[in-house]
C-alpha positions in Angstrom: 0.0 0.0 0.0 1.7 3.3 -1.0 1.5 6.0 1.4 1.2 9.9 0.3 3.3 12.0 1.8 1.5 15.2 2.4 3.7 18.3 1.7 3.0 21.3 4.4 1.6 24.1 2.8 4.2 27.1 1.9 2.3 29.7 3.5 2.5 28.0 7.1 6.1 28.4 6.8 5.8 32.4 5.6 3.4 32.9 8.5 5.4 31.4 11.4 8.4 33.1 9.4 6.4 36.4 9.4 5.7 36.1 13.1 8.6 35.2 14.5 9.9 38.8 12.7 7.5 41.0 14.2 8.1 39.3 17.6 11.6 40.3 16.9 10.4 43.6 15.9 8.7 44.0 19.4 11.1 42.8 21.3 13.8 45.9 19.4 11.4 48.4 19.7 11.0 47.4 23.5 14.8 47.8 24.0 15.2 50.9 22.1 12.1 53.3 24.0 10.6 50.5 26.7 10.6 51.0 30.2 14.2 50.2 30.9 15.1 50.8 27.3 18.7 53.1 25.7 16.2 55.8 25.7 14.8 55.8 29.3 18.5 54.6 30.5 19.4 58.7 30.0 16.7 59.7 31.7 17.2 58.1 34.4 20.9 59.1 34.7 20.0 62.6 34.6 17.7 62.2 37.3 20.2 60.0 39.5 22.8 63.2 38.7 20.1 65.6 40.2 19.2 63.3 43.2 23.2 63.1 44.1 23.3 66.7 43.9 20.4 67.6 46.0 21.6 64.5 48.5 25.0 66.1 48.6 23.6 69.5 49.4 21.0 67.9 51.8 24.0 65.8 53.7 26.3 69.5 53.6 23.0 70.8 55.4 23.1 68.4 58.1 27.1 68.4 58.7 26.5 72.5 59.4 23.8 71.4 62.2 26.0 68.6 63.4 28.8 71.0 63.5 26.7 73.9 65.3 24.9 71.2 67.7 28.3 69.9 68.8 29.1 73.4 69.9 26.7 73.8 72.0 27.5 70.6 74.1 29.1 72.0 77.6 31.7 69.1 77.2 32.9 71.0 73.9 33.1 74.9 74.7 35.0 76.7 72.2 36.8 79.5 73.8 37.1 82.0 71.2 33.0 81.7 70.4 32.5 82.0 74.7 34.9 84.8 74.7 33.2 86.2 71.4 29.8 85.6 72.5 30.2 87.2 76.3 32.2 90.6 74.7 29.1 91.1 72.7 26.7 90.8 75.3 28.4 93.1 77.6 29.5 95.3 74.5 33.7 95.1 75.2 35.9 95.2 72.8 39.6 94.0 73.2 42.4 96.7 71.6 43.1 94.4 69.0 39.6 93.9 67.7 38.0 95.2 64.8 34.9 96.2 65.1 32.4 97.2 62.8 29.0 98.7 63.5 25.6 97.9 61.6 22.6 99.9 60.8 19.9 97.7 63.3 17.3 99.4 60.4 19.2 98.3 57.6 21.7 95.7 58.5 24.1 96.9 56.3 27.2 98.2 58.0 28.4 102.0 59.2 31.1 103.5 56.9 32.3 106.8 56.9 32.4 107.0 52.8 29.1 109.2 52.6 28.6 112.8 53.6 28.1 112.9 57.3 30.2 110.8 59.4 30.2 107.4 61.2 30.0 109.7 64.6 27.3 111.4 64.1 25.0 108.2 62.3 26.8 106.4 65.7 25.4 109.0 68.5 22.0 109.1 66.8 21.5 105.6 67.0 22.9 105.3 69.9 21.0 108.6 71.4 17.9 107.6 69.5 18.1 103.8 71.4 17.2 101.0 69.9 14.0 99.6 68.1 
């Protein structure tokens, strides 16, 4: 009894073909603009870049208030900001300082480059007491 080989049919093998291509397709178009794709790779290393900066400007935030709390521990006086601090409460000044008066209205400082002079804008403020 002969037996008849069927042949497969040509377009089966163009439509597996055919998918398997677009699959392919997908699967490039995915790498290339996806979620984790080339293209969404750079915009994510930009954004890292700017969440390093702001950390390190954040952590530089909280050294200066690690820094100023440690000076206030009692263990860890610093002499110069005691001495500082206590000359400008009772308002002494050492011979060897330099001091330099400030407008309490303006905060800028007293300088004696404008017409009248740093004496008289000095005894008015100080006549006139403070606000």
């Amino acid at each position: 009894m002969p037996t008849r080989l069927k042949r497969p049919a040509f377009w089966r093998h163009v439509a597996v073909a055919l998918g398997l291509v677009a699959f392919q397709g997908y699967l490039g178009y995915s790498v290339v603009t996806g979620q984790f794709g080339i293209e969404s790779q750079d915009a994510l290393e930009v954004e890292i870049d700017q969440l390093n900066a702001k950390s390190g400007a954040l952590q530089a935030e909280i050294d200066s208030y690690r820094h100023r709390i440690d000076l206030f521990q009692t263990t860890r006086l610093d002499p110069d900001l005691v001495s500082e601090r206590a000359r400008a409460l009772l308002s002494m000044a050492q011979a060897d300082d330099i001091v330099v008066m400030v407008d309490p209205n303006s905060g800028k400082p007293l300088s004696g480059s404008s017409s009248t002079s740093t004496t008289d804008k000095l005894s008015g403020i100080i006549e006139g007491g403070i606000d």
